[in-house]
C-alpha positions as CSV (number, residue, x, y, z in Angstrom):
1,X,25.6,110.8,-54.7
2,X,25.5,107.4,-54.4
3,X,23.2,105.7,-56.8
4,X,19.7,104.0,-55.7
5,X,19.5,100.1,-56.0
6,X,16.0,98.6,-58.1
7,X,13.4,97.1,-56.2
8,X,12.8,93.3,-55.7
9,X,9.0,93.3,-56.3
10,X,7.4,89.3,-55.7
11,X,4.2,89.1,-57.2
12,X,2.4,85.6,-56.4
13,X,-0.9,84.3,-55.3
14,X,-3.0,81.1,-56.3
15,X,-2.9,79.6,-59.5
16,X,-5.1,81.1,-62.2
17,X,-5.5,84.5,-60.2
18,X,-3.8,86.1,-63.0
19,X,-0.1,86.9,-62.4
20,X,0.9,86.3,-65.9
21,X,-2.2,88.4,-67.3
22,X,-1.4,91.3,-64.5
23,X,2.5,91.0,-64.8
24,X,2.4,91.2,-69.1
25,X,-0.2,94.4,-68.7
26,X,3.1,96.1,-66.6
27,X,5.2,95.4,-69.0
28,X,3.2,96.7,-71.9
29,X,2.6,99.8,-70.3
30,X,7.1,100.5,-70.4
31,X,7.0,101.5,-66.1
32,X,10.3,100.2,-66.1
33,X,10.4,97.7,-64.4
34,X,12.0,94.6,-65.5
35,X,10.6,91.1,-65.4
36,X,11.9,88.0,-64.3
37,X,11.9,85.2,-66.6
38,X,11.2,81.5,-64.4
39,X,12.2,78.4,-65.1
40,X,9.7,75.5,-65.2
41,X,9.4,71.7,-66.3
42,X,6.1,71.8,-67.1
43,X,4.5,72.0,-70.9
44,X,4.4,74.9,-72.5
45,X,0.6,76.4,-72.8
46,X,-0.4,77.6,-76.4
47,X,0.9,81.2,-77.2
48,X,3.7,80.7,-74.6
49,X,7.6,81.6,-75.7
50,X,10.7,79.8,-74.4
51,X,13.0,83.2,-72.7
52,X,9.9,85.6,-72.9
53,X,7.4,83.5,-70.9
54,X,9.5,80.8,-69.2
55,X,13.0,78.8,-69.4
56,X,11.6,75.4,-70.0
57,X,13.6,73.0,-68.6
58,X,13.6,69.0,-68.4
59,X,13.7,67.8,-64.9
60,X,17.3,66.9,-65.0
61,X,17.9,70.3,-66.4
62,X,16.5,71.8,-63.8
63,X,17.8,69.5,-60.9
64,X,20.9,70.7,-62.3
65,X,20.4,74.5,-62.4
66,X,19.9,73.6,-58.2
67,X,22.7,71.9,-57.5
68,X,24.5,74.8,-59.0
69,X,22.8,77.5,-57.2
70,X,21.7,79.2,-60.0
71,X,18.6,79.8,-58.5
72,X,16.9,82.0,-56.1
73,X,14.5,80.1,-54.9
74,X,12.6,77.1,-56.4
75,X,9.7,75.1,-55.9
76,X,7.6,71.7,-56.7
77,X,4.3,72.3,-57.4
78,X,1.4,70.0,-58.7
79,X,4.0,67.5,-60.2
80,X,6.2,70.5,-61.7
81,X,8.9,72.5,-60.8
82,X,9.6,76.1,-61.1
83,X,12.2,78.6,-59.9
84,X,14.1,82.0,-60.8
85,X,17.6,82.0,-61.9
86,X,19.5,84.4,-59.6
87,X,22.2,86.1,-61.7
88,X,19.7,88.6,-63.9
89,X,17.6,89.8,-60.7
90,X,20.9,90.3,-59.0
91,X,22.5,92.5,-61.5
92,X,19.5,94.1,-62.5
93,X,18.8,95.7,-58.8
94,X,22.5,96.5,-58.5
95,X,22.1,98.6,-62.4
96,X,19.3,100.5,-60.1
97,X,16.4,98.4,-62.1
98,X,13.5,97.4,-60.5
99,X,12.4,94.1,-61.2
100,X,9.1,91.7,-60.5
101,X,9.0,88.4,-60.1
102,X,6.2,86.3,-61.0
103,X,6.3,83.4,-58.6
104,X,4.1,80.7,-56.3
105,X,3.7,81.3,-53.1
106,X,6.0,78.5,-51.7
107,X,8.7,79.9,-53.6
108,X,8.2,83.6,-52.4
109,X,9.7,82.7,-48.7
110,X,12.8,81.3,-50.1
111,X,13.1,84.6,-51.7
112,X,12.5,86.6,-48.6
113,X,15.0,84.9,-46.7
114,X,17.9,85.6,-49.2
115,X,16.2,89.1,-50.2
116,X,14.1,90.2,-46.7
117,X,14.2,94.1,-48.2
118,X,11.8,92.7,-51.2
119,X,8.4,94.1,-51.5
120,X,6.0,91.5,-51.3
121,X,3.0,91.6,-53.2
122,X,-0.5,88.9,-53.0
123,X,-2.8,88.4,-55.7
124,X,-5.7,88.2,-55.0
125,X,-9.1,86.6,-56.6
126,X,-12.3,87.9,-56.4
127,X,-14.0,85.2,-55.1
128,X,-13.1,81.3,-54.9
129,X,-15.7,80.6,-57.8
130,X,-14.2,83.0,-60.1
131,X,-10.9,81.6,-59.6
132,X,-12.3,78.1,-60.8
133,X,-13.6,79.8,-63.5
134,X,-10.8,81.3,-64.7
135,X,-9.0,77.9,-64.0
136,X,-11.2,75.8,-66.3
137,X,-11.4,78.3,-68.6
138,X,-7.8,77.9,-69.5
139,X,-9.0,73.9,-70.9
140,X,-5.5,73.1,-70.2
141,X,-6.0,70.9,-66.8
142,X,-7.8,68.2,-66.2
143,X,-10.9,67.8,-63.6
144,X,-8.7,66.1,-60.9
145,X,-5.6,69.0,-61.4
146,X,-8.1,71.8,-61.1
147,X,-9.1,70.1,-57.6
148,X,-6.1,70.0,-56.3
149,X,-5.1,73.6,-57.2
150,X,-8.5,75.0,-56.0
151,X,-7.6,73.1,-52.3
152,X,-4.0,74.8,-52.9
153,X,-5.5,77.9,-53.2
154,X,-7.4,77.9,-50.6
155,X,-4.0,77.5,-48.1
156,X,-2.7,80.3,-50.2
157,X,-5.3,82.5,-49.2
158,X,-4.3,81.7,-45.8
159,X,-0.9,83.0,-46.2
160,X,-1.9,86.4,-47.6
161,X,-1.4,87.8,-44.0
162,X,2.7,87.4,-44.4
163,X,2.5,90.0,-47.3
164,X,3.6,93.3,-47.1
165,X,0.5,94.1,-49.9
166,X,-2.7,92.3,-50.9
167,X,-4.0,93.7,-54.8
168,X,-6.9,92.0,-55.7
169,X,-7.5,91.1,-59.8
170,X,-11.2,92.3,-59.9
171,X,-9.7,93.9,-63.6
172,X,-6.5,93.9,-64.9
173,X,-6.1,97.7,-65.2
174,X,-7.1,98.5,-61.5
175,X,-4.6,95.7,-60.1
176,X,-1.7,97.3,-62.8
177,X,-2.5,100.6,-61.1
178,X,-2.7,99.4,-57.5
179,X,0.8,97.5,-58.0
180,X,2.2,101.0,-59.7
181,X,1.8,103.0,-56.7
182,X,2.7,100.5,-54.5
183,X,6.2,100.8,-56.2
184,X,6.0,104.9,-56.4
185,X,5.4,104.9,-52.5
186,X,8.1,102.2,-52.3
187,X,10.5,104.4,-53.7
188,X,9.6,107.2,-51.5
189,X,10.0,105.3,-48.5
190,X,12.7,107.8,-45.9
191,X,14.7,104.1,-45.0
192,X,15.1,103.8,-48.9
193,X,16.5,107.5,-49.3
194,X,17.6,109.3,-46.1
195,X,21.9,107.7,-47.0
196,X,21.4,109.2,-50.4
197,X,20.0,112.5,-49.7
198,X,22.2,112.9,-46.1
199,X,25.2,113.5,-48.0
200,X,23.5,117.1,-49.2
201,X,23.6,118.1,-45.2
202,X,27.1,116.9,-44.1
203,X,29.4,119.3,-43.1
204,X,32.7,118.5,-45.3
């Protein structure tokens, strides 16, 4: 019987919505899936580890990794780039892995045009004022960054409407569920298994 390819889960939404948070929670709780490490020029916040976190990359390391197409997708994004090499999510769907990326939302529609059969996933806040909250509660931006990502957001929002699934981030447990069965319904899905499960009806 032939063997079932890994899901491309994308994961983004606004800036200090709480991918990372949501995306380490999976992960602790072994479903499987794998995670996508990104690579990023910007600083390293406290507590954060070069290969588990992010690839940190100079800008001329990471202009390189484009010109190369080693990446998926990649994006510019208040003064920093980030993007996901393409390799390990390649190989790890093809192994029958599913696998999550954690990315912004710019980035998520070059991934859709190179992978349209991903399941696309928006994070959502709350509200707009717990979003600034959780923003300047990091203490790692200054007054005039945490503008501009608040009127980013904002056009991120907008955007929800091209996603196959909006989770919002009320609490981290209830958006780690939500995304969970997302994926078990994803896998269930007749398009994703009537090939495999024909073969057990065909007249040899």
């Amino acid at each position: 019987m032939e063997k079932e390819k890994g899901l491309l889960i994308v994961l983004s939404g606004p800036a200090g919505v709480g991918k990372g948070t949501v995306c380490g929670a999976l992960r602790n709780e072994q479903t499987g899936i794998q995670y996508s490490v990104s690579a990023t020029t910007r600083q390293p916040r406290k507590g954060e580890v070069e290969g588990v976190n992010y690839f940190f990359k100079s800008k001329d390391e990471f202009k390189g990794m484009i010109e190369n197409d080693q990446l998926l997708e990649w994006a510019e994004y208040v003064g920093n780039y980030y993007g996901t090499p393409i390799d390990y999510v390649r190989e790890t769907i093809e192994n029958g892995q599913d696998i999550i990326l954690e990315i912004e939302v710019q980035g998520a529609w070059k991934v859709r045009d190179r992978f349209p059969e991903g399941i696309f996933i928006f994070l959502m806040p709350p509200s707009l004022v717990e979003l600034r909250n959780r923003i300047v509660g990091r203490g790692t931006e200054t007054e005039d960054v945490i503008n501009k990502r608040m009127t980013v957001a904002k056009e991120e929002i907008e955007m929800m409407k091209r996603y196959d699934y909006v989770v919002e981030n009320d609490e981290v447990h209830l958006a780690v569920e939500r995304i969970k069965a997302i994926v078990t319904a994803e896998h269930c899905k007749r398009e994703r298994l009537f090939e495999k499960y024909k073969q057990l009806v065909e007249v040899k």
